[in-house]
TIKEFI-672380 format. One line per field, with one value per residue (C-alpha): residue number from 1; z, x, y. Coordinates in nm, 3 decimals, always signed. Last residue first. Layout:
i [NUM | ...]
w [Z | ...]
u [X | ...]
v [Y | ...]
REM end
This chain:
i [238 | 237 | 236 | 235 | 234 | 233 | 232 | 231 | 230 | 229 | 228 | 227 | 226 | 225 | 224 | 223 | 222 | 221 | 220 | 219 | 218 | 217 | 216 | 215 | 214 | 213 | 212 | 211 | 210 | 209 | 208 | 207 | 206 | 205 | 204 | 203 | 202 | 201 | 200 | 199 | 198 | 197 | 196 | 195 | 194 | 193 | 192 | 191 | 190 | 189 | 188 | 187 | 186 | 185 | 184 | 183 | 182 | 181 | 180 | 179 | 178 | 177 | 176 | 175 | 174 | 173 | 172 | 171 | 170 | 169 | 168 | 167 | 166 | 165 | 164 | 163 | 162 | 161 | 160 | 159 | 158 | 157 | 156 | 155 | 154 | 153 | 152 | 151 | 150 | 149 | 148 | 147 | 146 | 145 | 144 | 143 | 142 | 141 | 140 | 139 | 138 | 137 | 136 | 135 | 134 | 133 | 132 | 131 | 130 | 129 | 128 | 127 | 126 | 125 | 124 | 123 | 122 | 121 | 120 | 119 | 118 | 117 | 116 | 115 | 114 | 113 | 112 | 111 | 110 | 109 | 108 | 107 | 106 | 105 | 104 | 103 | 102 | 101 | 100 | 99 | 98 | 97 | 96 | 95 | 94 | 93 | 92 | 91 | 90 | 89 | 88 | 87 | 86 | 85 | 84 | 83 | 82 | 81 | 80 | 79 | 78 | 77 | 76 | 75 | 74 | 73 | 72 | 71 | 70 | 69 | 68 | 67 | 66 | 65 | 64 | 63 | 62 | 61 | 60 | 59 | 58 | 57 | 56 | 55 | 54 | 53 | 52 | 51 | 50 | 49 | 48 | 47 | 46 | 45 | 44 | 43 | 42 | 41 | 40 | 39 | 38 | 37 | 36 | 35 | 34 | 33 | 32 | 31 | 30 | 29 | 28 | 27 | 26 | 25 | 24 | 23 | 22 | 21 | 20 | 19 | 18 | 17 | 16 | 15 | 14 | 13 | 12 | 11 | 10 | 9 | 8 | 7 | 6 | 5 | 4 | 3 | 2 | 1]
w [-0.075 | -0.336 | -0.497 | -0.489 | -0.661 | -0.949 | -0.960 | -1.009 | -1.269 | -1.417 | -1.082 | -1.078 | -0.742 | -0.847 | -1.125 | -0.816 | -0.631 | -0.888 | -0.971 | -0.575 | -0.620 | -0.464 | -0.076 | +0.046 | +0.415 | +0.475 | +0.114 | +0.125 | +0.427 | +0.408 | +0.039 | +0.176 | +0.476 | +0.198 | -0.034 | +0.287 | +0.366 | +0.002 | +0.009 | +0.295 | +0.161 | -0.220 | -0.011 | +0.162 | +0.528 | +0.854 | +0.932 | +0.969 | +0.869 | +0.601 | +0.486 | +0.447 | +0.246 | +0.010 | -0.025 | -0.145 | -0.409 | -0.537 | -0.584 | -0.380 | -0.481 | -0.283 | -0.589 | -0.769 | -0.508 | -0.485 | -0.850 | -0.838 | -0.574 | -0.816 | -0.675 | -0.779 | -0.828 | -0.527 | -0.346 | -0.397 | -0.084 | +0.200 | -0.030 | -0.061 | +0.301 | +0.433 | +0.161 | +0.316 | +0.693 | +0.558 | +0.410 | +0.741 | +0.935 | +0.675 | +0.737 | +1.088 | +1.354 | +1.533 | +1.397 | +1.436 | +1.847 | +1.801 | +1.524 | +1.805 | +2.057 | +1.807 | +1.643 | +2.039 | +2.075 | +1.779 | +1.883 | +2.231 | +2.076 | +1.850 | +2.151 | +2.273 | +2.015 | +1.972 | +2.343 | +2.267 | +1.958 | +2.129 | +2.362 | +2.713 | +2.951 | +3.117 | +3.207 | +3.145 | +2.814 | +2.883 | +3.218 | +3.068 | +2.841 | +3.029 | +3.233 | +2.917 | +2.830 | +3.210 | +3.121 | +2.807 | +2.969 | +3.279 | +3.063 | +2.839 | +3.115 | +3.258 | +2.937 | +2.917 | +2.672 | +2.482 | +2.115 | +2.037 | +1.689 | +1.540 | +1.240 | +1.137 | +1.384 | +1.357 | +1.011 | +1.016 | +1.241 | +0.989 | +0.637 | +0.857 | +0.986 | +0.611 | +0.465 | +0.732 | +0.956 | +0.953 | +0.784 | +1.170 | +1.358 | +1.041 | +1.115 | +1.429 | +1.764 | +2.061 | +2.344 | +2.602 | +2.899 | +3.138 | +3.471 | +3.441 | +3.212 | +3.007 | +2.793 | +2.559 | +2.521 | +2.333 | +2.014 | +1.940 | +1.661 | +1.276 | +1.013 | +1.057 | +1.297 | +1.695 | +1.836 | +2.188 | +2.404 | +2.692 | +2.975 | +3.138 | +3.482 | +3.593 | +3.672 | +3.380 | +3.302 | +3.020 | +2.736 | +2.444 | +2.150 | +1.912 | +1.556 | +1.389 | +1.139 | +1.312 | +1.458 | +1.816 | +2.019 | +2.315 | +2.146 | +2.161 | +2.491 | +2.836 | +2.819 | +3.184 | +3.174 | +2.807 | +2.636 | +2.354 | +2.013 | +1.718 | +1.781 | +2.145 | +2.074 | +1.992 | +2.371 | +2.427 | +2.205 | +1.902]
u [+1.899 | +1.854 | +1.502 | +1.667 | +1.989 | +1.709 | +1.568 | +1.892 | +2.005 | +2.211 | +2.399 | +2.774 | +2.812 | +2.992 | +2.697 | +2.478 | +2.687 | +2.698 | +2.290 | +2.221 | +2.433 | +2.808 | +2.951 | +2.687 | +2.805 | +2.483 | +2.493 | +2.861 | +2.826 | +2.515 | +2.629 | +2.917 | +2.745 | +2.512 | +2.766 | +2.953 | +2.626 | +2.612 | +2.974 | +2.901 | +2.549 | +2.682 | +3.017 | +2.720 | +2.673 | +2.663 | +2.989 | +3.248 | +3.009 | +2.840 | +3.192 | +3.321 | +3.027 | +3.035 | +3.433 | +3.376 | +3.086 | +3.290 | +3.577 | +3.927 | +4.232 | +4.187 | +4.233 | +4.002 | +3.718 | +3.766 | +3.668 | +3.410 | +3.189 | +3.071 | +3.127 | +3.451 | +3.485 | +3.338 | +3.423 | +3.789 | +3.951 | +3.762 | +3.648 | +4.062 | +4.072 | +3.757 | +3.804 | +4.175 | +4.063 | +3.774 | +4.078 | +4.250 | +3.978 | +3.881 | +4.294 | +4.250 | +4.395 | +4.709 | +4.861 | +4.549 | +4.602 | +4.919 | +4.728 | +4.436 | +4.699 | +4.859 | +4.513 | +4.399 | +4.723 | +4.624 | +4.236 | +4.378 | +4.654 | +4.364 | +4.148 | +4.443 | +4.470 | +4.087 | +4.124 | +4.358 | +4.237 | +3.884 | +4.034 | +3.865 | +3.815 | +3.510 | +3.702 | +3.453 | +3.579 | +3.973 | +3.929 | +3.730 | +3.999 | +4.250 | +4.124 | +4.086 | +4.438 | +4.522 | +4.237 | +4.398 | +4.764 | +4.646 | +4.472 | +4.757 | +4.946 | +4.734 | +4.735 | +4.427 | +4.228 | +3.959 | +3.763 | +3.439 | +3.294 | +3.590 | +3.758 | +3.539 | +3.606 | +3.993 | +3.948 | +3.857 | +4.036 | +4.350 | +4.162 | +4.131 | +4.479 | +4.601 | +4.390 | +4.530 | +4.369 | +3.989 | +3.834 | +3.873 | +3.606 | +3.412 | +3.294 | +3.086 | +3.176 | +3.130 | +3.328 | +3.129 | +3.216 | +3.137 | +2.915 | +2.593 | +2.682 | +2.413 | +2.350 | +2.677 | +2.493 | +2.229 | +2.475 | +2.597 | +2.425 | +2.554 | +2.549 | +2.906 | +3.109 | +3.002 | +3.320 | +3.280 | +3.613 | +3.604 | +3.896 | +3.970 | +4.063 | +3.792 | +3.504 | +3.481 | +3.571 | +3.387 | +3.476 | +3.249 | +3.408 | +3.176 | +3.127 | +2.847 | +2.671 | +2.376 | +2.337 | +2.491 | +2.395 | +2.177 | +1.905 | +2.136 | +2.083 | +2.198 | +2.494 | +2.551 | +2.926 | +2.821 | +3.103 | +2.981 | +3.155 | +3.033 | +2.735 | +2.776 | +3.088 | +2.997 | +2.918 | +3.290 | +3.384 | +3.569]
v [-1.759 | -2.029 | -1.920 | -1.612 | -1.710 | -1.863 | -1.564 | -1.346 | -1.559 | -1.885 | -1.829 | -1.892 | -1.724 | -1.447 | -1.421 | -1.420 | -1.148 | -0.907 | -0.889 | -0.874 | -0.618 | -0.579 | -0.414 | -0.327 | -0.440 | -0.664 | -0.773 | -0.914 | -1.086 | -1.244 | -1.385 | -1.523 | -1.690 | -1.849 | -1.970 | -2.137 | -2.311 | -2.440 | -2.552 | -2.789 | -2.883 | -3.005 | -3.177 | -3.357 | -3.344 | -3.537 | -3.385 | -3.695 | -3.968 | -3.784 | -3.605 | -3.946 | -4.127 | -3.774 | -3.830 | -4.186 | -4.094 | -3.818 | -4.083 | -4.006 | -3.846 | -3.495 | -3.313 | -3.497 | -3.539 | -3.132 | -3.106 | -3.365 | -3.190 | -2.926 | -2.566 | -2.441 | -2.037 | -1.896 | -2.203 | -2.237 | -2.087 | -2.213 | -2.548 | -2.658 | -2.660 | -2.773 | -3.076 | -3.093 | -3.173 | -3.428 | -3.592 | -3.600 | -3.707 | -3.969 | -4.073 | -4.150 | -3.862 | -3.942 | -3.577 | -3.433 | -3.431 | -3.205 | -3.007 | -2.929 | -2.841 | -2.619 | -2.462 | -2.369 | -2.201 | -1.979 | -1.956 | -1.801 | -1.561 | -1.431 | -1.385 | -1.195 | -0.966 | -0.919 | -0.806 | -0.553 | -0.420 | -0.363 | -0.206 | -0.192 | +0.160 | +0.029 | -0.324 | -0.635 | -0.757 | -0.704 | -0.863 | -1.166 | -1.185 | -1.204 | -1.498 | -1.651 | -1.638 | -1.794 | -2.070 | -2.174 | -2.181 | -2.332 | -2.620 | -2.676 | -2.738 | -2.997 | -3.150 | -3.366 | -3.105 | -3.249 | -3.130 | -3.115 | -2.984 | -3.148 | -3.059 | -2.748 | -2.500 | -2.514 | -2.529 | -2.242 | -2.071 | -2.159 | -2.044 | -1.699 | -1.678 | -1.780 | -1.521 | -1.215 | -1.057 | -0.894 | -1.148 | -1.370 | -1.056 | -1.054 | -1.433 | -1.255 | -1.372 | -1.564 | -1.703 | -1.881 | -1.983 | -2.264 | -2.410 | -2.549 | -2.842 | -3.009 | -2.700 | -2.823 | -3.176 | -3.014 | -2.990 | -2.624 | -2.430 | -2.441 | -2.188 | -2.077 | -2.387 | -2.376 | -2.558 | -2.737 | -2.760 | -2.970 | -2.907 | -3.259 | -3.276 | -3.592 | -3.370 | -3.179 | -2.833 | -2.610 | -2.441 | -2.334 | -2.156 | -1.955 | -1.867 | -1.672 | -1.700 | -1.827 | -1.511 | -1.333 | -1.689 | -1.652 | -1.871 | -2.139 | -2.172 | -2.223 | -2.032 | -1.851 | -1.726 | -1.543 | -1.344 | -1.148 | -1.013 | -0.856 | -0.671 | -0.653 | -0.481 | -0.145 | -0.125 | -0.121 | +0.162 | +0.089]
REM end
């Protein structure tokens, strides 16, 4: 893939000030900044969200950003990992100082991989995977202390990443998380400031983006997939 073929799927911004700048909402992105005290501050832009205003409060920081199709591209268990990544915490703080060289050595490689004329795409999605990977183990380290909302807020992601095509009422992943539907909507409110209805909604819609934009089923198809009563009444959703 040639290296102005990326801009479509991948951009590195040094000077994020908005969200404006973002590829789509659809997108994912990684936001990593320093702070004064020798803390590196990670912000997580989740599908069909936009950073928090507190991001555009720093003047100096990177952005990674790219399109969901970059993570479908491996493997499931990559992809259900990333996610979750994304969706535990939508900030999350390195103290590590050798964490911190080891994130901002990887970096450094990518910026040389984005900027050089003769880049491979293969090679810098390679090494952006090698970033998000040791960004899961410092993440899972810290998870480890996590309260036990956290946790169950962790498996709801889980189970709804692989069952939402084919599970979409909030009592089947209340029952196989062990909690009430009314007890895992208070936690996903507090956690997420959504509903379990709204979570798996947004993950409907990113689907259905996906599939149309690459042609790959009918509108027809996709709202039966969806467990549509009808192609109007998908519309009215989409």
């Amino acid at each position: 893939m040639k290296t102005e073929q990326w801009n479509s799927k991948i951009i590195l911004v040094e000077q994020f000030e908005s969200n404006n700048q973002l590829l789509s909402d659809a997108s994912m992105g990684i936001y990593f900044h320093l702070a004064d005290n020798n803390q590196m501050i990670i912000h997580f832009k989740p599908l069909n969200e936009v950073f928090k205003q507190e991001v555009f409060t720093t003047s100096e920081g990177l952005l990674i950003n790219f399109e969901r199709d970059l993570i479908d591209e491996d493997d499931i268990e990559y992809a259900l990992d990333v996610m979750s990544l994304f969706n535990k915490y939508p900030k999350f703080i390195l103290n590590k100082l050798v964490e911190i060289k080891q994130v901002q050595s990887i970096i450094g490689l990518l910026k040389t991989e984005y900027n050089n004329k003769e880049a491979s795409y293969i090679m810098f999605k390679t090494v952006l995977k090698v970033l998000i990977l040791h960004l899961i183990r410092y993440q899972n380290n810290q998870f480890l202390d996590q309260d036990l909302n956290q946790k169950r807020v962790f498996q709801f992601l889980e189970l709804m990443e692989t069952e939402f095509l084919n599970q979409t009422k909030t009592l089947f992943y209340a029952n196989k998380i062990g909690i009430s539907t009314k007890r895992l909507n208070q936690i996903l409110k507090e956690k997420l400031n959504l509903t379990a209805k709204q979570i798996i909604q947004q993950r409907q819609v990113t689907e259905a983006k996906r599939r149309l934009i690459k042609s790959e089923i009918t509108t027809k198809e996709l709202a039966f997939l969806l467990d549509f009563d009808s192609v109007s009444s998908f519309s009215r959703f989409f």
